[in-house]
C-alpha positions in Angstrom: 144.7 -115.7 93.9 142.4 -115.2 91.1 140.1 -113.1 93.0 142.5 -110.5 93.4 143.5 -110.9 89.7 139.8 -110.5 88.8 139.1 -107.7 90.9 142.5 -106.1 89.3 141.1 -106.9 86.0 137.6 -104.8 86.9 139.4 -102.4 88.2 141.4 -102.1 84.9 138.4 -102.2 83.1 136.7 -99.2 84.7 139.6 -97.2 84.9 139.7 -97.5 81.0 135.9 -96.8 80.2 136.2 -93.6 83.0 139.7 -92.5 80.8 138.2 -93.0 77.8 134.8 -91.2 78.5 136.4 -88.3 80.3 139.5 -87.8 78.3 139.6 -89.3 74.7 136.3 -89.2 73.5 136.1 -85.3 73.9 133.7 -83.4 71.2 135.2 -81.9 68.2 139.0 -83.5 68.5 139.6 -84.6 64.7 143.4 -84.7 65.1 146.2 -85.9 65.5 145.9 -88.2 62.4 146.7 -91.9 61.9 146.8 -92.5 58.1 144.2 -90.2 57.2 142.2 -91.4 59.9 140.6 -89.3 62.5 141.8 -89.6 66.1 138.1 -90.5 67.2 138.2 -93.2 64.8 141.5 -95.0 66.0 141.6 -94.2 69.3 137.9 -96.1 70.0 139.1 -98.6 67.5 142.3 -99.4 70.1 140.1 -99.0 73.0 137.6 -101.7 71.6 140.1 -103.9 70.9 141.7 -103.4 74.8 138.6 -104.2 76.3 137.7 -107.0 73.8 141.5 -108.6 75.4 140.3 -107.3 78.8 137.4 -109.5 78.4 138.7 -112.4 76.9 141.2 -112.6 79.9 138.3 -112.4 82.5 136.4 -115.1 81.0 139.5 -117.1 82.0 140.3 -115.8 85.5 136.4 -115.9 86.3 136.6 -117.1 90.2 133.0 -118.3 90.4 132.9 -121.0 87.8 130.1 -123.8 88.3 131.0 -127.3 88.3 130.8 -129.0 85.1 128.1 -132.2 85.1 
């Protein structure tokens, strides 16, 4: 079972870096705004911070864990 929850999570993963790279991080998009903020600015920041949980949670659903000595 946590094979298929880590190949969901990979395939999560991707999905996001493709999206991101081919829709959100388009050249010269300044707004909408979020406090004064530039969209570039606050959309990587959310994006960073989804693959940061993305990775946390595959560090625990790794399947292929070695045996502790």
């Amino acid at each position: 079972m946590k094979i298929l929850y880590w190949r969901m999570l990979v395939g999560a993963v991707v999905a996001v870096a493709l999206i991101s790279f081919l829709f959100v991080f388009q050249t010269e998009i300044t707004s909408p705004r979020l406090a004064g903020i530039p969209y570039i600015l606050w959309s990587s920041f959310l994006l960073t911070v989804l693959l940061v949980v993305m990775t946390y949670v595959g560090f625990r659903l790794f399947p292929y864990k070695e045996e502790q000595l």
